[in-house]
C-alpha positions in Angstrom: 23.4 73.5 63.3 26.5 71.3 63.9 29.5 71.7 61.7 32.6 69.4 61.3 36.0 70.6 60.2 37.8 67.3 60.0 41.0 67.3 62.0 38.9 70.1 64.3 36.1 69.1 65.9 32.0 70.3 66.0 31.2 73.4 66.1 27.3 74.4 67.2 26.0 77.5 65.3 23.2 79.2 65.6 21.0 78.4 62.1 20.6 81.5 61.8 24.2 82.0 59.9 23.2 79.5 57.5 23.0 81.7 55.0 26.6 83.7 55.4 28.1 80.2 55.9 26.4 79.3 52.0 27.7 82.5 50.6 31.1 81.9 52.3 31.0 77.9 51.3 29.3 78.9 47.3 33.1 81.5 47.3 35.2 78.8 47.6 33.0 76.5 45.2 33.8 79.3 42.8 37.2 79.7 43.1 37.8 75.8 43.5 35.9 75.7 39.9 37.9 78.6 38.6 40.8 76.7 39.3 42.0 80.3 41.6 44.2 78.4 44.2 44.8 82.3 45.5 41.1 82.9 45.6 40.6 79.3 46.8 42.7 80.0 49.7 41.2 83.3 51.1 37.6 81.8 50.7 38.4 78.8 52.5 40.1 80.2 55.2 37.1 82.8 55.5 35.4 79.6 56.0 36.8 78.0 58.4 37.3 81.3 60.3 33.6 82.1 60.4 32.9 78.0 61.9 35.7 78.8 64.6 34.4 82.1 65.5 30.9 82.1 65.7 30.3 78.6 66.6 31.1 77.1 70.0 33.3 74.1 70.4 31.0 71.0 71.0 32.3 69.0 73.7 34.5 65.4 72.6 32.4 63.7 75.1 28.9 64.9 73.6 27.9 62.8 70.6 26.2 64.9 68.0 25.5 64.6 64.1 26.9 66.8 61.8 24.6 68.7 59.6 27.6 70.1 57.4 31.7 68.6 57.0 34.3 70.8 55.9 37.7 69.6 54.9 40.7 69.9 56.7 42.5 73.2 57.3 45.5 72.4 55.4 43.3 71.3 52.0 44.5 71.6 48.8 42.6 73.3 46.0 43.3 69.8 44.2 41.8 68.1 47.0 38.9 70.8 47.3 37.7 70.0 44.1 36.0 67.0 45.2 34.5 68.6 48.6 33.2 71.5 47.1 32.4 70.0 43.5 28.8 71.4 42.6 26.5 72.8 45.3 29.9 73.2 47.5 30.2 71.3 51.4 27.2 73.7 52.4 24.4 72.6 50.2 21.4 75.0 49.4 
């Protein structure tokens, strides 16, 4: 699966962390909807670490769809609530 972090690039994953990528994606959803900016920020960065991590860097000159977008790094819990409003960036 391919997923975007605006401001970052694609990042290829293997599907088979589809589901840890949902439970990392449904803890921010949570804490965005608690209104927790602490919370917000520790899920979201748990996030974005597990995309940089585990997925490989698709090349600029390779032209792939995205299956998933995240927001940038720097987003707001304000801004979040939009991104991850309901089933979260990560459906399922």
């Amino acid at each position: 699966m391919i997923v975007r972090i605006l401001g970052k690039g694609q990042f290829r994953l293997d599907d088979g962390l589809l589901g840890r990528l949902n439970e990392l994606d449904n803890g921010v959803a949570t804490a965005v909807a608690a209104g927790d900016a602490d919370g917000f920020g520790r899920a979201f960065a748990d996030l974005i670490g597990m995309v940089e991590t585990e997925g490989v860097p698709v090349p600029d000159d390779e032209l792939v769809t995205s299956d998933h977008v995240l927001p940038h790094t720097d987003t707001t819990l304000e801004e979040a609530r939009e991104a991850f409003a309901g089933e979260g960036a990560i459906p399922g």
